[in-house]
N, C-alpha and C positions, 0 to 999 in steps of 0.2 A: 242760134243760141237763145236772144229771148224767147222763142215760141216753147223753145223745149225745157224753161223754168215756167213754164204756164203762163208766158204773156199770152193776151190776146191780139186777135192779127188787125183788131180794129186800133188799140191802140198803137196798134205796129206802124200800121197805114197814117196815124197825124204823125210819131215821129218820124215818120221818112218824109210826111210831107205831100204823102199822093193823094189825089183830088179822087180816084175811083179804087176800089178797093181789088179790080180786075190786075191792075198793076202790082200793088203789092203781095196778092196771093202766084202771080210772077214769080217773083221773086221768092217765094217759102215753098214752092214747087221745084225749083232751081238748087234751093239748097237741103231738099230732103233727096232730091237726086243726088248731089252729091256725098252728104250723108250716105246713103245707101248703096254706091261704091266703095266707098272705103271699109266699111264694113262685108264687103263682098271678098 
């Protein structure tokens, strides 16, 4: 949800807290798949 009001994923990455940004784009990979099932 914040990516798709135009956060950025760098900001995304301090609030979660992750030290490599490999982990948080994880995560926004994870939820644009699911995104794009439900939409299927």
């Amino acid at each position: 949800m914040f990516l798709r009001k135009n956060g950025k994923v760098q900001v995304l990455q301090r609030l979660l807290g992750h030290g490599d940004i490999q982990t948080t784009m994880r995560y926004v990979h994870l939820s644009k798949g699911k995104l794009m099932s439900k939409c299927s």
